[in-house]
C-alpha positions as CSV (number, residue, x, y, z in Angstrom):
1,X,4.6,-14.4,-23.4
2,X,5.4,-13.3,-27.1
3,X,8.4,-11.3,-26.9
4,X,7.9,-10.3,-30.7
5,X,4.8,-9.4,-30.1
6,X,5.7,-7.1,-27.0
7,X,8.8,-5.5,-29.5
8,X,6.6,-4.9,-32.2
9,X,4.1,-3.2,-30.0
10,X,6.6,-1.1,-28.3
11,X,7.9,-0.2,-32.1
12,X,4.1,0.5,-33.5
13,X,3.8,2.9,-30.8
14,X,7.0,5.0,-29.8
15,X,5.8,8.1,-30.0
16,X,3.1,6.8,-27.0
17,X,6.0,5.7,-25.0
18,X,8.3,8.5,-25.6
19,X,5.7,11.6,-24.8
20,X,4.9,9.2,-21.7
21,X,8.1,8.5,-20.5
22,X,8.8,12.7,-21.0
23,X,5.9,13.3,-18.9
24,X,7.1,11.1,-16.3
25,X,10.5,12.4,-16.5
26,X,9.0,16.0,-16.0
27,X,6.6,14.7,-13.1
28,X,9.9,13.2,-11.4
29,X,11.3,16.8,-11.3
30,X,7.9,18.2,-10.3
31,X,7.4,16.0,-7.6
32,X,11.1,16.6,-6.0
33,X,10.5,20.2,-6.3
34,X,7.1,20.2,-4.9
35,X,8.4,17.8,-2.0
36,X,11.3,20.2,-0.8
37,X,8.8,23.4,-1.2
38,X,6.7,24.5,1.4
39,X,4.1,23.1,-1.1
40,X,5.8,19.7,0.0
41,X,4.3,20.2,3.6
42,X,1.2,20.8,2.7
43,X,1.4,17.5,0.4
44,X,2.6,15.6,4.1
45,X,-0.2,17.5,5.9
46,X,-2.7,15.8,3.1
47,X,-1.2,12.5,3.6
48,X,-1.7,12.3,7.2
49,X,-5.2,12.9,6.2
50,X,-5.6,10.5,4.4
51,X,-3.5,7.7,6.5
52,X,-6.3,9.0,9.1
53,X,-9.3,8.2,6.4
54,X,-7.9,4.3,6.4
55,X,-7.2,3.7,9.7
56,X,-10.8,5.0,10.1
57,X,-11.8,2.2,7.6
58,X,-9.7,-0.2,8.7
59,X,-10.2,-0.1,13.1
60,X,-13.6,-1.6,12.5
61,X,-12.1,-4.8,11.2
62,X,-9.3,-5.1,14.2
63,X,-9.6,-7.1,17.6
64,X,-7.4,-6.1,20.4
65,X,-6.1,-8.8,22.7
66,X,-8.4,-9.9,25.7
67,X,-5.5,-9.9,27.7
68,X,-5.4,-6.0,28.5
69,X,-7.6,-4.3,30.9
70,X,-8.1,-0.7,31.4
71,X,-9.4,0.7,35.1
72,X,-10.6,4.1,33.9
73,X,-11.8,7.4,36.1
74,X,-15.0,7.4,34.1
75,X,-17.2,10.0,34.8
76,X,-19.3,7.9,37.6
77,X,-15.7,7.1,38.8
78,X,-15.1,10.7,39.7
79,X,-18.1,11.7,41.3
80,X,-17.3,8.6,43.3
81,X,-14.7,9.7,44.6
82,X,-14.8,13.2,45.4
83,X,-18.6,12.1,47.1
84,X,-16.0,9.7,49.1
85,X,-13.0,11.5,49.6
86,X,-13.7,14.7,49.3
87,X,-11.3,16.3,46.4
88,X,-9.4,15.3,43.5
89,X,-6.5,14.4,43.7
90,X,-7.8,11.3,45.9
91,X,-5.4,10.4,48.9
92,X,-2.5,8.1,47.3
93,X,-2.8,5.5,49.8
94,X,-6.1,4.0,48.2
95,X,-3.7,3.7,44.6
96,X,-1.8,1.8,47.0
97,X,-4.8,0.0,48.2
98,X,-5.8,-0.7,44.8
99,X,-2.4,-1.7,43.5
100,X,-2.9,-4.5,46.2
101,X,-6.1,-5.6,45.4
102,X,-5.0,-6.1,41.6
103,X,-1.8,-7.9,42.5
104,X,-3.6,-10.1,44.8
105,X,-5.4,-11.7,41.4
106,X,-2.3,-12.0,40.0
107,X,-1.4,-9.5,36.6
108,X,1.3,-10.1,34.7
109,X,2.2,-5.8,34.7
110,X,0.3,-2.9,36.0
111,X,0.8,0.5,34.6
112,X,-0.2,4.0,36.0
113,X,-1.0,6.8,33.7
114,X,-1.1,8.9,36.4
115,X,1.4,11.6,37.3
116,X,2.4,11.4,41.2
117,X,4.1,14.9,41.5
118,X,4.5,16.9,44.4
119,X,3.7,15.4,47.8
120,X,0.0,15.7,49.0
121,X,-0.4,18.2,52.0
122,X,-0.6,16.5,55.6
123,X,-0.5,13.1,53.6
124,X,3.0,12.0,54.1
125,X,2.0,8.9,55.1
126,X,0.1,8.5,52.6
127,X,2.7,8.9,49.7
128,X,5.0,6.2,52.3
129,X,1.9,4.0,51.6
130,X,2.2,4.4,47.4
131,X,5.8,3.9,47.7
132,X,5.8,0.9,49.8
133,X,3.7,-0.6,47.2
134,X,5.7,0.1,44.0
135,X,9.0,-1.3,46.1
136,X,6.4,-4.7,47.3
137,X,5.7,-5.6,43.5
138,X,8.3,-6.0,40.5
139,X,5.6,-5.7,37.8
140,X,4.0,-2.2,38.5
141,X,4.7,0.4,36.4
142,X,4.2,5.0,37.0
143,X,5.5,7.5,34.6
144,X,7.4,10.9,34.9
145,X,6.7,13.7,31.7
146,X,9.7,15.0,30.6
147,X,9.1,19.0,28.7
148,X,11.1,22.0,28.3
149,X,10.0,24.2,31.0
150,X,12.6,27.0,31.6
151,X,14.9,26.5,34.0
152,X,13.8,29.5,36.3
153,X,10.6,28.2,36.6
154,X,11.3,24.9,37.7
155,X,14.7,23.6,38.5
156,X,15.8,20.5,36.3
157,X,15.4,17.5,39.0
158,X,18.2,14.8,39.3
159,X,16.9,11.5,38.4
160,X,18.1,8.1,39.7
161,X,20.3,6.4,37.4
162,X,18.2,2.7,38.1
163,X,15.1,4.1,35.7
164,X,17.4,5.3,32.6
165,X,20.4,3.5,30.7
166,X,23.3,4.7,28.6
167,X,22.8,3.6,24.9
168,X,26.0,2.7,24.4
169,X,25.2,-1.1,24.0
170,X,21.5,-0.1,22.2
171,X,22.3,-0.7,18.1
172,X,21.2,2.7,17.2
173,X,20.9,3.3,13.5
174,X,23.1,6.0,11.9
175,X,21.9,9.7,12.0
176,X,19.6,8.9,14.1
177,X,18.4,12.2,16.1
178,X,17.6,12.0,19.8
179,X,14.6,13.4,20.9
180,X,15.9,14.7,24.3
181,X,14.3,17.0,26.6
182,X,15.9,19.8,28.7
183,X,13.6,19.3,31.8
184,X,11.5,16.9,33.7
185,X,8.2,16.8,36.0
186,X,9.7,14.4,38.8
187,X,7.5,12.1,41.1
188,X,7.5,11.9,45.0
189,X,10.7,10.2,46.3
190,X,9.1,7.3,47.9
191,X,8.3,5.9,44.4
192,X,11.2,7.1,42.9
193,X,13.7,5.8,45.3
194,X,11.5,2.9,45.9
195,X,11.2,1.5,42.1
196,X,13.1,1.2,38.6
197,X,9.9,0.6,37.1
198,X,9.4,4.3,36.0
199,X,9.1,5.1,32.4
200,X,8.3,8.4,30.5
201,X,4.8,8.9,29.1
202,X,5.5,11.3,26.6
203,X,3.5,11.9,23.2
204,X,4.0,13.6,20.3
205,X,1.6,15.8,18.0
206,X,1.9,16.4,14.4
207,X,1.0,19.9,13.5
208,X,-2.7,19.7,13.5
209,X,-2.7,18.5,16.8
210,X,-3.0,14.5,16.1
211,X,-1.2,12.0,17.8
212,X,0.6,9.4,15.4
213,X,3.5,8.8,16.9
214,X,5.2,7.5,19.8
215,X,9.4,7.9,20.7
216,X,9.7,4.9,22.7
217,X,13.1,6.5,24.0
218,X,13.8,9.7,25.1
219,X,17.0,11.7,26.4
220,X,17.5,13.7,29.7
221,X,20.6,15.5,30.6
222,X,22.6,15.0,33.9
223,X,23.1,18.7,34.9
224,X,26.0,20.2,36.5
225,X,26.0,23.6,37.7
226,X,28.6,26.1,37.1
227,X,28.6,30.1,37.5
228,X,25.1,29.2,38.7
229,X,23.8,28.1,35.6
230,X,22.8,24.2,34.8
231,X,25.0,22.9,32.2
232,X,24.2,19.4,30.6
233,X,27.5,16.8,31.6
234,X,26.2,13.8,29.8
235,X,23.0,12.4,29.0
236,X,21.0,9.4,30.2
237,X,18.2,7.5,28.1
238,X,14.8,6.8,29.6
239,X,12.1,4.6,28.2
240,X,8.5,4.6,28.0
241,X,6.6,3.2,30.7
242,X,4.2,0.6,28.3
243,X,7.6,-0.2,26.5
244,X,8.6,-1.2,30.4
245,X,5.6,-3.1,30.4
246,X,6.3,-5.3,27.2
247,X,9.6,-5.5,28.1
248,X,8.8,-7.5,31.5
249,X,5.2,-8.8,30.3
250,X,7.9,-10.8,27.5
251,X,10.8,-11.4,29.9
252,X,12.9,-9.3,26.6
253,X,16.0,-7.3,26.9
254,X,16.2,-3.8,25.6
255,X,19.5,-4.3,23.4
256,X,17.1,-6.4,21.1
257,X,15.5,-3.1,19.8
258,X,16.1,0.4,18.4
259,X,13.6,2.7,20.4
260,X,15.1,6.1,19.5
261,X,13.1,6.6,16.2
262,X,9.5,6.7,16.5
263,X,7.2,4.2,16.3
264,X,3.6,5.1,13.9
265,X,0.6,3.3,16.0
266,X,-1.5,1.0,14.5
267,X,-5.4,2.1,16.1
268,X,-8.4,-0.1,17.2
269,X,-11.2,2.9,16.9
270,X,-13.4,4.0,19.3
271,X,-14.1,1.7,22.6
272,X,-17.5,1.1,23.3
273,X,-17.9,-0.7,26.9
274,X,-20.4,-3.3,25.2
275,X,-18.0,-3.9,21.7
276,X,-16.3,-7.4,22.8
277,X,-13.7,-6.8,20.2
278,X,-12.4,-3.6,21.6
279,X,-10.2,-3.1,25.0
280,X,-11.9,-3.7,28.5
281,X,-12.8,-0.8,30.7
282,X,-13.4,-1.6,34.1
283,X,-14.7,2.3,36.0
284,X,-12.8,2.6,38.9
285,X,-15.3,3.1,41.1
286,X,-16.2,-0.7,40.6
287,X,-13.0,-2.1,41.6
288,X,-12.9,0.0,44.9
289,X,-16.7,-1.0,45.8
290,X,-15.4,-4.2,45.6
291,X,-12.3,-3.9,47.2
292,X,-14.1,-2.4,50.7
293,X,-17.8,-3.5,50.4
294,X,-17.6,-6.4,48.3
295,X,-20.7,-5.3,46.7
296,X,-21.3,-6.1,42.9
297,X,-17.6,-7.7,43.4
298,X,-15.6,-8.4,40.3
299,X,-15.1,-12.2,39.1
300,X,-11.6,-13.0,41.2
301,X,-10.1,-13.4,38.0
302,X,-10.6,-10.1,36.6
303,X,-7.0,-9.2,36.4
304,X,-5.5,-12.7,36.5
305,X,-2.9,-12.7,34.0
306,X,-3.7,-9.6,32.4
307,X,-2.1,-6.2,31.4
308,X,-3.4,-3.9,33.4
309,X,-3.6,0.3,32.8
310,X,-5.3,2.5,35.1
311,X,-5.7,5.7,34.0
312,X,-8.5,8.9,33.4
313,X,-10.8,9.4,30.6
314,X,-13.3,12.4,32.6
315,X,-12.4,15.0,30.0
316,X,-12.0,17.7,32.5
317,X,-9.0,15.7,33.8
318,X,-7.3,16.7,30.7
319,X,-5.4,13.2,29.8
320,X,-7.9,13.7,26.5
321,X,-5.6,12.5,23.1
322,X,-6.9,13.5,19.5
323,X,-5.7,10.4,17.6
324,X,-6.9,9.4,13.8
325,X,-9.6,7.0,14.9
326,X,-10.9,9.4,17.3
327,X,-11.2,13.3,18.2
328,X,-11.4,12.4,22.3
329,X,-9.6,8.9,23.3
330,X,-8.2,8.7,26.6
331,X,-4.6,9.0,27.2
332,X,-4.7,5.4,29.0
333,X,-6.3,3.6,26.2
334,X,-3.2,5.4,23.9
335,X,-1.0,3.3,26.2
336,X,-2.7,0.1,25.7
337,X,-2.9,0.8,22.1
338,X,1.0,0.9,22.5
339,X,0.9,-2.4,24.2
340,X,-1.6,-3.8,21.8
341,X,1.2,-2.8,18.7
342,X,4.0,-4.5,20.8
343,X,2.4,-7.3,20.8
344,X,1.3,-7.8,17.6
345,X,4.2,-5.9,16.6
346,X,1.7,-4.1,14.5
347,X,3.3,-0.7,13.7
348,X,2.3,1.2,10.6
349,X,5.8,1.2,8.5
350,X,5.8,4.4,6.3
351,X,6.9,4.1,2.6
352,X,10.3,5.9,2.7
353,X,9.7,9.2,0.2
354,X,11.7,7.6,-2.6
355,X,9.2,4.8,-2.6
356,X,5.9,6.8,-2.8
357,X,7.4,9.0,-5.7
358,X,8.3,6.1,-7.5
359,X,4.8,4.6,-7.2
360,X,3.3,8.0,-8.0
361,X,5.5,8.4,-11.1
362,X,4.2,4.4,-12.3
363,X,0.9,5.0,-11.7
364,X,1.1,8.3,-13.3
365,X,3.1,6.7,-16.3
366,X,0.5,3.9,-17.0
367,X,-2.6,6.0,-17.1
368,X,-0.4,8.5,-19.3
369,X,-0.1,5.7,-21.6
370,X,-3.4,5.0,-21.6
371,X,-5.2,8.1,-22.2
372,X,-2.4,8.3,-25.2
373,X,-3.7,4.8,-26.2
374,X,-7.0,5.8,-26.4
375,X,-9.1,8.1,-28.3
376,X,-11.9,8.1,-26.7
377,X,-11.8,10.8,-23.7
378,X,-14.5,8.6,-22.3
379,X,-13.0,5.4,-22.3
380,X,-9.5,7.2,-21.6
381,X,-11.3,8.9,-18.1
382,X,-13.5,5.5,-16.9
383,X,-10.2,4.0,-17.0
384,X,-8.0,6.7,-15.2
385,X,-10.4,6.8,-12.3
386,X,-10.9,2.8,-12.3
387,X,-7.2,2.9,-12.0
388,X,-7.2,5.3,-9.6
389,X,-10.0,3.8,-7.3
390,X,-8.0,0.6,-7.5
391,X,-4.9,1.9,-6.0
392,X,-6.9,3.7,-3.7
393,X,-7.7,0.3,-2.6
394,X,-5.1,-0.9,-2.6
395,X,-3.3,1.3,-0.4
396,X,-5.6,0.9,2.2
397,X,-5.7,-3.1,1.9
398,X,-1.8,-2.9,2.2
399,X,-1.9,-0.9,4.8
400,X,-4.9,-3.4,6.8
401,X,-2.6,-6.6,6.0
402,X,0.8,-5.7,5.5
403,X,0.9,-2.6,7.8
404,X,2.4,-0.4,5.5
405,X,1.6,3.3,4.8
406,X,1.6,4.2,1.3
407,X,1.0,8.0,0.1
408,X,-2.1,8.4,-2.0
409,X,-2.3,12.1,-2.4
410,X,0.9,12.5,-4.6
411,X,-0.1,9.5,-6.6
412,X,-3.5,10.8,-7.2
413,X,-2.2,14.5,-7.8
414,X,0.7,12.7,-10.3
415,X,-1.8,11.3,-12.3
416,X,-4.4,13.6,-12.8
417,X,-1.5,16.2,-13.5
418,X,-0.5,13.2,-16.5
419,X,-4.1,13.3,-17.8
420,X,-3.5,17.4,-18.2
421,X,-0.2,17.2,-19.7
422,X,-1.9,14.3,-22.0
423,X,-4.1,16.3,-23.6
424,X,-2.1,19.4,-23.8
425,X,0.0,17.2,-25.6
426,X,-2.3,16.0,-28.0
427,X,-4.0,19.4,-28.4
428,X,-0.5,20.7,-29.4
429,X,0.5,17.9,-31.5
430,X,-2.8,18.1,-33.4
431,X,-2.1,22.2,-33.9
432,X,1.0,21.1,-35.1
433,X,-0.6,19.0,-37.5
434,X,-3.6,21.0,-38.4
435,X,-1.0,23.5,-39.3
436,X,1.1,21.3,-41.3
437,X,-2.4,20.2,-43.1
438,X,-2.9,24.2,-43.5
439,X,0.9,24.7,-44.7
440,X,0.6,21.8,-47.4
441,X,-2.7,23.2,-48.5
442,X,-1.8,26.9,-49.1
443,X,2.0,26.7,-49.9
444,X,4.1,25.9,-52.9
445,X,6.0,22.6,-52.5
446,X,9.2,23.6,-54.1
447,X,9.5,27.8,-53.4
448,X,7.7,27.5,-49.6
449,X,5.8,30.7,-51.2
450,X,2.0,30.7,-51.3
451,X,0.6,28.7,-53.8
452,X,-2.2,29.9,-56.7
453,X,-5.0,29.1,-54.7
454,X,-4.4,31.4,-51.4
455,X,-3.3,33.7,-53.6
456,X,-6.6,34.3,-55.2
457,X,-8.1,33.8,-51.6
458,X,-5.8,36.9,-50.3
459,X,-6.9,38.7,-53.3
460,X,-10.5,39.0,-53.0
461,X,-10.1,39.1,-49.1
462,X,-7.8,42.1,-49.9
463,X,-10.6,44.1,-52.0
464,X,-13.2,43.1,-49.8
465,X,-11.5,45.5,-47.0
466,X,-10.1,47.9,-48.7
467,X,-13.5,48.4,-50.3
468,X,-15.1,48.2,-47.0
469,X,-12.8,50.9,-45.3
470,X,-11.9,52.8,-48.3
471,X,-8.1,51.7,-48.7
472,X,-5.7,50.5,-51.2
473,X,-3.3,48.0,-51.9
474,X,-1.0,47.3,-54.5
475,X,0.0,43.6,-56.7
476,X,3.1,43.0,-58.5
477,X,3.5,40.3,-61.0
478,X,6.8,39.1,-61.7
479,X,8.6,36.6,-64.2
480,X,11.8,35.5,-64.9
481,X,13.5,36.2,-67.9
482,X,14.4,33.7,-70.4
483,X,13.8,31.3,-67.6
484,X,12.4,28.0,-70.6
485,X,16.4,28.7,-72.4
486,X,17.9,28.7,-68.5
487,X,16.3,25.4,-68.1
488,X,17.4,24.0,-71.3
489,X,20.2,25.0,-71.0
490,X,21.6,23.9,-67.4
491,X,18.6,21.5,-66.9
492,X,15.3,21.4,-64.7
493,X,17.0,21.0,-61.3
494,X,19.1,24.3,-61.6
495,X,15.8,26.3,-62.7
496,X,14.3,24.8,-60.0
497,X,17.6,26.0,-57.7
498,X,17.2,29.7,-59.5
499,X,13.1,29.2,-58.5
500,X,14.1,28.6,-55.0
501,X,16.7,31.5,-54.5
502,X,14.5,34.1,-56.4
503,X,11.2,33.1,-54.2
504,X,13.9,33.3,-50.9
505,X,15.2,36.6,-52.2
506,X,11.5,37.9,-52.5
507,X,10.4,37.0,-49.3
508,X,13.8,38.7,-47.7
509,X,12.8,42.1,-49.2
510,X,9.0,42.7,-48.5
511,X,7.7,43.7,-45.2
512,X,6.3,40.5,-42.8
513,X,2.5,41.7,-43.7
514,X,3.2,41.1,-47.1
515,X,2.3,38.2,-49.2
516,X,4.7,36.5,-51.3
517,X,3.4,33.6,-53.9
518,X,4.2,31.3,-56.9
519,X,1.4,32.5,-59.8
520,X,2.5,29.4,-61.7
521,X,5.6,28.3,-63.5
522,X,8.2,30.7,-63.4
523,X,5.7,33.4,-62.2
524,X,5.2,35.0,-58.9
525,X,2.9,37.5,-57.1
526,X,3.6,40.2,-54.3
527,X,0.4,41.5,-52.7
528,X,1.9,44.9,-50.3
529,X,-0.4,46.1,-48.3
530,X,-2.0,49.2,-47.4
531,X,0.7,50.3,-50.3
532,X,0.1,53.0,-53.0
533,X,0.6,52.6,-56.7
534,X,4.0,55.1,-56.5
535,X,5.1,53.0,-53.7
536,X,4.6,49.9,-55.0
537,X,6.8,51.1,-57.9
538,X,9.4,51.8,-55.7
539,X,9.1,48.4,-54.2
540,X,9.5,46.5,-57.6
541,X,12.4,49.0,-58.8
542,X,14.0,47.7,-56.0
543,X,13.5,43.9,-55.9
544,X,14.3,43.8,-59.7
545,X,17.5,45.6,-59.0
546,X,18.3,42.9,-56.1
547,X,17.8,39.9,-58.3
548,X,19.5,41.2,-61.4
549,X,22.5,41.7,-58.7
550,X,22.5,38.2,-57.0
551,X,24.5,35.3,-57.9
552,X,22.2,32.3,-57.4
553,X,24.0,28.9,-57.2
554,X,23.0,26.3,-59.3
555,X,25.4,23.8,-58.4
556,X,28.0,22.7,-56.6
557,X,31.1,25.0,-57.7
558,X,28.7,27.2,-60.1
559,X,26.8,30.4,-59.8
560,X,24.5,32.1,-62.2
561,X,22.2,35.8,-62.6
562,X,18.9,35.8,-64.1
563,X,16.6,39.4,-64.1
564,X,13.3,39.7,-64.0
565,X,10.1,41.5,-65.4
566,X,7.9,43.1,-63.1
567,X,4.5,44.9,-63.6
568,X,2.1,46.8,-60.9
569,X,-1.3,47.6,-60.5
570,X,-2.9,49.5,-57.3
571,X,-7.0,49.0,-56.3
572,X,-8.8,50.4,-57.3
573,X,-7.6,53.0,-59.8
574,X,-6.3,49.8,-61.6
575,X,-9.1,47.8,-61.2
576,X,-11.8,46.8,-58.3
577,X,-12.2,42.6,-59.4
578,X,-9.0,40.2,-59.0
579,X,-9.5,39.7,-62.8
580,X,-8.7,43.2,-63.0
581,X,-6.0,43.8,-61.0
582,X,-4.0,41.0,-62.6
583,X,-4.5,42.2,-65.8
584,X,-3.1,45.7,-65.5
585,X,-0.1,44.5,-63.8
586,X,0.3,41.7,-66.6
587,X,0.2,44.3,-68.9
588,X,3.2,46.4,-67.2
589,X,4.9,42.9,-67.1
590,X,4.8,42.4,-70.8
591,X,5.6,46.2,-71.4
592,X,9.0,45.4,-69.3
593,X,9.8,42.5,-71.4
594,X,9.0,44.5,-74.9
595,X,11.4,46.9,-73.6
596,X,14.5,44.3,-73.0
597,X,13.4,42.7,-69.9
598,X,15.1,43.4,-66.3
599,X,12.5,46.1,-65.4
600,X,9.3,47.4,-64.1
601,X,6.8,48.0,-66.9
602,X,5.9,51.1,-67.7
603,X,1.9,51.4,-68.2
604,X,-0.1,54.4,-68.5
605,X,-3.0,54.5,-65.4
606,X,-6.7,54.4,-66.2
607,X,-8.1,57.9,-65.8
């Protein structure tokens, strides 16, 4: 690389870098102000659309591991049952019955999404039966829901100390925030009092009603009561039930992770029964058929070795999840999406904010640049949205192979708010220009007065309306006395001082509508509008006795007076052509300088 070459580009093009680098800057400040806004949450709500969009693309191209297997209450399941049992919920002794039959083959864990609250009506036995076989087998897994129902409603239940865990030895990073709930949905004793396998199996929605996220760890208070109220003494940690799952499916401790921040999941899309690359669903009804009857059995090695779920997915059963690869996934298949992540250790990582501005401000920065670089709006815009369509691949690529959620919606909105303030840029600068161009054209380089030319421009535009709406305006010419002896006498560059204080003075005393120019030479021109011939007089009386009373300096330690001639004329009782008009007033001009100079000139009006 040719460093020179680099330098002498940067140098050939500064003011492309520095109106670049200024619109970054200013996107910078937008973008934190936009972010801490309540504009910023509508930026967040935009991203979690789009982080949807990709997974979308991106579940297509994942496999899930054979090794998990999902016994569902399908829709065939549930007519099964209540055709066999006679209502939903079914009697818990045939969970029992199939926790056997599934052990028997050998799993390595076995997880209920099912919520065994309450105990059944004349089926105590039954619940004995359930419990029994959590206590039998190690590696079966039932949740508890944790929520925030008040107090008078339902009283918070104690829990046993075996399922939960002070943190204390859990590296927890700083600040983190607990999620911790103030109440709790408890199970039936025997499995409670039976088991430590018990884990929470709650989820968390974003604010349109998506689930993203997963808190691996949540908090529950130990109660004690005083003055008949429930006040929280400490709290206990409890963790969720697929994490209980990994954590025995890999013979892991839980000090080797921090589970108090949520985890984003990583989806597989929709499961079809017939897509190999997508989880197993076996429908219950199946596995108890072949359980008692034997009929259509399963292989013996259906569950041998796997991780087993059994959950709902009849949608009037309610476990129904909105998640971003799918409107209506079952809550069971969120768990072995869980499971899946764990063992892939597949999480989406989110770009911290700082990152995604910083890539927003870059991208914006370069296509700034470029639609600077170029003058071609066409070749400027292919190449913004080429470089927009690129990152948008980009982030979705990353996000498919490294697992990492960058924002596109700021970047996007960054750089088509750069293209904007672009050409607003360049449309000022070229006013700017343009009116330079326009200055340089129509003004006197040394007085800043309006030179000859717009001065016979202003004239005829002058007579044009006052002869289209029957007014009148008034010129005065003016010279400077003995101005060719001031200049040989204290040189060019002190007449050309006097030139420059005179022309100031003359613009200070006319009104802003009025147009101050340099005739040529030593002469100049005031054109007062919508001002009479008496007027005008006044006007000129004054200005000569101004200059005649002002000191101009000529150099550095010296000051000098000059006077001036005037003369007037007025359209159109002095004349209705330019021509005209100059004529009569040059004639009032030479009768002030007959008459010893430092005056208005006194001519007589046409009649």
């Amino acid at each position: 690389m040719n460093i020179s070459k680099i330098k002498d580009f940067i140098k050939n093009n500064k003011i492309l870098f520095k109106y670049s680098f200024l619109i970054v800057f200013v996107l910078l400040i937008l973008s934190i102000v936009m972010l801490k806004s309540s504009f910023g949450n509508f930026l967040k709500a935009m991203e979690l659309k789009t982080f949807d969009i990709r997974q979308s693309i991106i579940a297509d191209k994942k496999t899930v591991s054979d090794d998990i297997r999902i016994i569902t209450v399908d829709d065939e399941s549930y007519e099964y049952v209540i055709n066999k049992y006679g209502e939903w919920p079914i009697p818990r002794h045939v969970y029992a019955q199939i926790l056997d039959y599934v052990e028997a083959q050998n799993p390595s864990v076995v997880g209920f999404d099912l919520l065994f609250v309450h105990s059944m009506r004349n089926n105590k036995n039954s619940d004995d039966r359930l419990g029994q076989a959590f206590a039998k087998y190690d590696n079966a897994f039932t949740a508890i829901n944790f929520d925030d129902t008040n107090f008078a409603v339902r009283k918070p239940p104690v829990l046993p100390e075996a399922i939960s865990y002070m943190p204390q030895n859990v590296p927890v990073e700083k600040n983190t925030e607990f999620l911790i709930y103030k109440n709790c949905r408890a199970i039936i004793p025997q499995i409670l009092n039976n088991t430590k396998n018990v884990g929470h199996i709650n989820t968390s929605k974003d604010d349109d009603g998506i689930t993203r996220r997963i808190t691996l760890t949540v908090g529950y208070p130990v109660y004690k009561i005083e003055n008949d109220e429930y006040v929280p003494d400490s709290v206990r940690y409890y963790d969720y039930m697929t994490y209980k799952m990994f954590l025995k499916y890999t013979n892991q401790n839980h000090g080797n992770y921090n589970t108090f921040s949520p985890v984003m999941l990583n989806w597989y899309g929709e499961t079809g029964l017939e897509d190999s690359r997508k989880f197993k669903y076996i429908p219950m009804w199946k596995v108890i058929d072949s359980m008692e009857n034997g009929k259509d059995k399963l292989p013996d090695d259906t569950f041998t070795n796997k991780v087993v779920f059994l959950g709902t997915s009849v949608f009037s059963l309610s476990d129904i999840k909105s998640v971003p690869t799918s409107k209506y996934m079952p809550g069971v298949e969120v768990h072995a999406t869980l499971f899946n992540n764990l063992l892939d250790n597949s999480f989406i990582k989110p770009a911290s904010p700082a990152v995604n501005v910083l890539i927003s401000l870059v991208l914006a920065g370069i296509i700034a640049f470029v639609c600077f670089y170029c003058s071609s709006v066409a070749v400027a815009s292919v190449v913004s949205v080429v470089l927009l369509a690129v990152y948008l691949v980009f982030s979705t690529l990353i996000m498919q192979f490294a697992n990492v959620w960058v924002w596109t919606v700021l970047p996007v909105l960054s750089a088509v708010l750069a293209i904007i303030a672009v050409y607003v840029t360049k449309y000022i600068l070229k006013s700017r220009d343009f009116e330079l161009t326009y200055k340089l054209a129509t003004t006197d380089g040394l007085t800043d007065l309006y030179n000859h030319r717009f001065f016979q421009e202003q004239m005829k535009l002058c007579i044009d309306d006052c002869r289209r709406y029957n007014r009148n305006f008034s010129l005065i010419m003016i010279d400077i006395d003995f101005f060719k002896k001031f200049n040989d006498t204290y040189g060019h560059q002190a007449g050309d001082a006097v030139l420059r204080g005179v022309a100031h003075t003359l613009k200070r005393n006319v009104r802003s509508s009025d147009i101050v120019c340099r005739y040529g030479g030593e002469e100049m021109a005031i054109i007062l509008k919508d001002t009479a011939f008496e007027e005008a007089k006044l006007i000129a009386n004054k200005i000569c006795k101004t200059i005649a009373a002002k000191p101009f300096k000529i150099a550095a330690n010296t000051e000098k007076q000059v006077t001036i001639s005037l003369g007037v004329s007025t359209y159109p009782m002095c004349g209705l052509e330019t021509q005209e008009m100059i004529e009569f007033a040059d004639k009032g001009l030479y009768a002030a300088k007959e008459n010893g100079r430092n005056q208005v000139g006194q001519v007589d009006l046409p009649q």
